[in-house]
N, C-alpha and C positions, 0 to 999 in steps of 0.2 A: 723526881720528875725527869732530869737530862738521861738517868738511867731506863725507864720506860721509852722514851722517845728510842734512845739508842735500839732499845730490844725492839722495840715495832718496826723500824726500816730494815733491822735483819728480819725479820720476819717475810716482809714484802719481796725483799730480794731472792729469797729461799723459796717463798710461793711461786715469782715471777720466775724462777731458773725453770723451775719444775714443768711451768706450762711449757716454757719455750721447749725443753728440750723434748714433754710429749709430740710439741704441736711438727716441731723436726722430724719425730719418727714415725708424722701419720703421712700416707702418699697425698700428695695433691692434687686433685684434680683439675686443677688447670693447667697442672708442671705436667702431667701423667705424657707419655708418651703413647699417638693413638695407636691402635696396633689396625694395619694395612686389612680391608676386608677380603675373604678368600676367593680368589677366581674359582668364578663357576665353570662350574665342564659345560658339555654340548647338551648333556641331557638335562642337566640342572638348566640351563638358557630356554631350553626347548617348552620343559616347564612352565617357568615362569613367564613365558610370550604364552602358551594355552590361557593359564591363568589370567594375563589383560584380555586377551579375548573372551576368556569367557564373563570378565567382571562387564568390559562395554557391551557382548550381549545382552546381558541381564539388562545394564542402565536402558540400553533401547527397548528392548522388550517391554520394562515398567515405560515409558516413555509411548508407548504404542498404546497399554493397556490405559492409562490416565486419557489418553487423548479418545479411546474408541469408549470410555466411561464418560467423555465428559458429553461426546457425541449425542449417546444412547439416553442418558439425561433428556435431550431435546427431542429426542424421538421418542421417547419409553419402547426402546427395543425388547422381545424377547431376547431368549437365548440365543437362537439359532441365528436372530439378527443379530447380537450383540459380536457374535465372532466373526461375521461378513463384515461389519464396518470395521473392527481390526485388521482384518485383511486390505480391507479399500486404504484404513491410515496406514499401514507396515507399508504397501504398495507407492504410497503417494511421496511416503518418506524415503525412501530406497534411495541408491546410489545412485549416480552420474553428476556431472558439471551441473552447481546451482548459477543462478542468473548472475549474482553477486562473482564469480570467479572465471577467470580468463585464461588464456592460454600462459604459459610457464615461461619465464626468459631462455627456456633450452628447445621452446620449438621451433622451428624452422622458419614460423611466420611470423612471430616472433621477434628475431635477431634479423631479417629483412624489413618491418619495421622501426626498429632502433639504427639499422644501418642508416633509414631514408631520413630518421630523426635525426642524425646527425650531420645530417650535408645539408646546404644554403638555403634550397629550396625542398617547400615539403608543400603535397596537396592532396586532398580527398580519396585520389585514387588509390596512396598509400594503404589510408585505413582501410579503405573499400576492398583490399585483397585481406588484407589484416581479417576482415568480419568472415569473412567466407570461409578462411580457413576456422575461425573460431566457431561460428555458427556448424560447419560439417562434424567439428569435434565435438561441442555440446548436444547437435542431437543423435548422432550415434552412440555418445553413451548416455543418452535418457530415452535411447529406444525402450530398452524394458520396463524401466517405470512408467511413462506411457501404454503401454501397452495392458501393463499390469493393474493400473489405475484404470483405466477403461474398461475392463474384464471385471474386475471389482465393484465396480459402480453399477455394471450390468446385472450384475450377478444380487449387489442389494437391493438395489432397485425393483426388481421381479419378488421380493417378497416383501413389499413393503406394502400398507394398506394405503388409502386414497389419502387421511388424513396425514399420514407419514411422509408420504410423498409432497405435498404439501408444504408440512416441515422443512424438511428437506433443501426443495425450491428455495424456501427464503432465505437458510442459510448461505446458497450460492447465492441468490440474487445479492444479498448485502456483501459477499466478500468472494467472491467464485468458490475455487476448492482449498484457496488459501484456510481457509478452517480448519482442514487436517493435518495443517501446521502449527494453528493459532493455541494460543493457550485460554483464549475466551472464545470459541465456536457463536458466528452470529453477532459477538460484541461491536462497537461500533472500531473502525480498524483493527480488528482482531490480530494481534500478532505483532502490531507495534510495537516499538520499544518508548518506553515512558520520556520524559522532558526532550524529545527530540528536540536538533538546536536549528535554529532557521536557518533563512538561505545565507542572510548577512553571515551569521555565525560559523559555521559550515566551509564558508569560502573563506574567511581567515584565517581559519585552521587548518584549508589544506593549503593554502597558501604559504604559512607561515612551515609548516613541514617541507615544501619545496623548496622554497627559499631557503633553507638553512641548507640544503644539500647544494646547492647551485650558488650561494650566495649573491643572492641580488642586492641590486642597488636601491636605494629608498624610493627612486618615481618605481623601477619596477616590478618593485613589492606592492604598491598601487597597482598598479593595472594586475597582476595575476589576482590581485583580490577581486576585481573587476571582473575580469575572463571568466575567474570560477564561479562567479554569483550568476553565471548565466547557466551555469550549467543544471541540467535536468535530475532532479533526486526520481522519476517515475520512471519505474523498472520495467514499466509493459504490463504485468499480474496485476495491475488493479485496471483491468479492462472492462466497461460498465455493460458493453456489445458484447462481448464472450461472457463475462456470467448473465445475461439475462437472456441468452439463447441459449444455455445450458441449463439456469434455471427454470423455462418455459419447458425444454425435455425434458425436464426430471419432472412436470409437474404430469404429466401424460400418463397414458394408461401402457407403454413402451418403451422403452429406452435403447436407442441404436447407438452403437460404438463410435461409428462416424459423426455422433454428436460429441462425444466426448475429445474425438482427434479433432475436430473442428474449433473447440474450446482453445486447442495450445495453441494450433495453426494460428487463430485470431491473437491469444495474448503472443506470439512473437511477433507479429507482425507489426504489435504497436512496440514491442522490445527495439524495434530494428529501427523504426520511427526516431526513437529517443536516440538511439546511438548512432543516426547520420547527424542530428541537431548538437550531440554534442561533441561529436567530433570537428567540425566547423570549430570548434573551441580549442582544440586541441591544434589546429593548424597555425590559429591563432597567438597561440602561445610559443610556440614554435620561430614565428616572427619578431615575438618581445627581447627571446633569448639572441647572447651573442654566441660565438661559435664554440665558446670554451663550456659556457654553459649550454651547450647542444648536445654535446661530446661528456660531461657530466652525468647528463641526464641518461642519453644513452647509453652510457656503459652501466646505469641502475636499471634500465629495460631489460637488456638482459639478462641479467642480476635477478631482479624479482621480479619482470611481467611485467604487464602495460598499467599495473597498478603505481607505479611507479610516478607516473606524468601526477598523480593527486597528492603525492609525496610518501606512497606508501611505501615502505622497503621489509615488510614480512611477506604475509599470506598473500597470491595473487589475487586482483580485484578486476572488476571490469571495469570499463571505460565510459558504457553506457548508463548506467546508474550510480550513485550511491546509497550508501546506509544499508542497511537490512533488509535480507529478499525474506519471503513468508512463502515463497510462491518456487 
């Protein structure tokens, strides 16, 4: 028996040498050393940027084609219509400054309002240079979508039958032209995003993001959460007067361009509405801070834009709204 026992532990130790010393001669890969990837040359680089380009054309192109399908559903488009309402959404989608984005901490008006945020006294006419220069920059570069989007709509419109047109109407009246953004065309706020948080909610979370960059004091952390529940979430785009005098033209046996410039003219004007109301809030806040947290804040404006005062410190945001433009 003690002679058995003896043979079986050499046994175990002869097996167990055996692994170890495989398991020594296999590489590791977790020990493995990585090996450095190769720089690319200029043409290799040039490449591979064609290639993102060409992937996010695709994604918008599918992205046009689902939304002018989801359209054409509502209308029962022909053909020939099916490719004008792609055109009117590729149009509507186009580039320039959306509602949601503001001028950058490197413009010029910009770092004169963070200058004015920074000193004792601040009042309306700060921002009211601030909007002018923002407003000149936003609508010169949404001249061509504009322009584009009202040539497109003309241009469906003139081949759309009486009942089409119709269709048509109801989808602006229920939402203007924010449809050609929406992912539900016609639904009831088409283009919303799901569980939005209320106003209570909303303001204690851009509160609580300010306050951690500025560090406030516990009453002041009260009152920005105050300040900010006043402030206005309506971007202007859901204007009930600019869609239902665009949808009364589209219901017509004509459609004039100047009804469709008329349509944006109207939702800025209620844009510009919201963002003297909520500026008044921002002067306001202004006064809670002391001068250290003025000069904090400031040096984040120009840093990342006026989105900054809501506690944003990435993408620039406007002033005038929050949450998600459609429009």
């Amino acid at each position: 028996m003690r002679a058995w026992i003896v043979r079986r532990i050499s046994t175990t130790k002869l097996v167990t040498g055996t692994l170890a010393v495989g398991l020594l001669g296999l590489p590791s890969a977790g020990c493995s050393k990585k090996s450095k990837p190769a720089k690319m040359s200029e043409e290799e680089r040039e490449q591979s940027e064609r290639r993102r380009e060409g992937a996010g054309k695709k994604v918008r192109k599918e992205r046009v084609d689902r939304m002018a399908a989801s359209v054409c559903d509502k209308l029962e488009c022909s053909d020939d219509q099916r490719t004008k309402v792609g055109a009117l959404v590729a149009a509507y989608r186009s580039g320039g400054m959306r509602p949601q984005h503001g001028l950058g901490g490197d413009h010029a008006a910009t770092k004169a309002l963070a200058e004015a945020f920074r000193g004792d006294a601040l009042d309306a006419a700060a921002f009211s240079t601030f909007r002018e220069a923002e407003h000149e920059a936003r609508n010169k570069s949404q001249l061509k979508r504009r322009n584009g989007t009202a040539e497109a709509l003309v241009e469906l419109h003139a081949s759309l039958s009486a009942d089409q047109r119709t269709k048509l109407s109801a989808l602006v009246s229920a939402d203007g032209l924010g449809f050609l953004r929406a992912g539900r065309p016609g639904g009831p706020r088409a283009g919303a995003r799901r569980h939005q948080p209320d106003a209570a909610q909303r303001a204690e979370r851009m509160a609580t993001r300010l306050c951690k960059q500025v560090t406030c004091g516990d009453q002041q952390s009260d009152t920005v959460v105050d300040l900010f529940t006043k402030l206005s979430t309506d971007r202007g785009e859901d204007n009930p007067a600019a869609n239902t005098a665009l949808a009364t033209a589209l219901a017509g046996d004509k459609l004039d361009a100047g009804a469709v410039d008329t349509y944006f003219d109207t939702r800025d004007d209620g844009r510009t509405s919201v963002e003297a109301a909520n500026d008044a809030v921002w002067v306001e806040l202004h006064g809670v801070l002391d001068s250290g947290q003025r000069s904090k804040l400031a040096d984040q404006l120009e840093e990342h834009g006026v989105g900054a005062l809501m506690g944003h410190s990435g993408r620039t945001r406007r002033l005038g709204g929050l949450g998600r433009s459609r429009g």
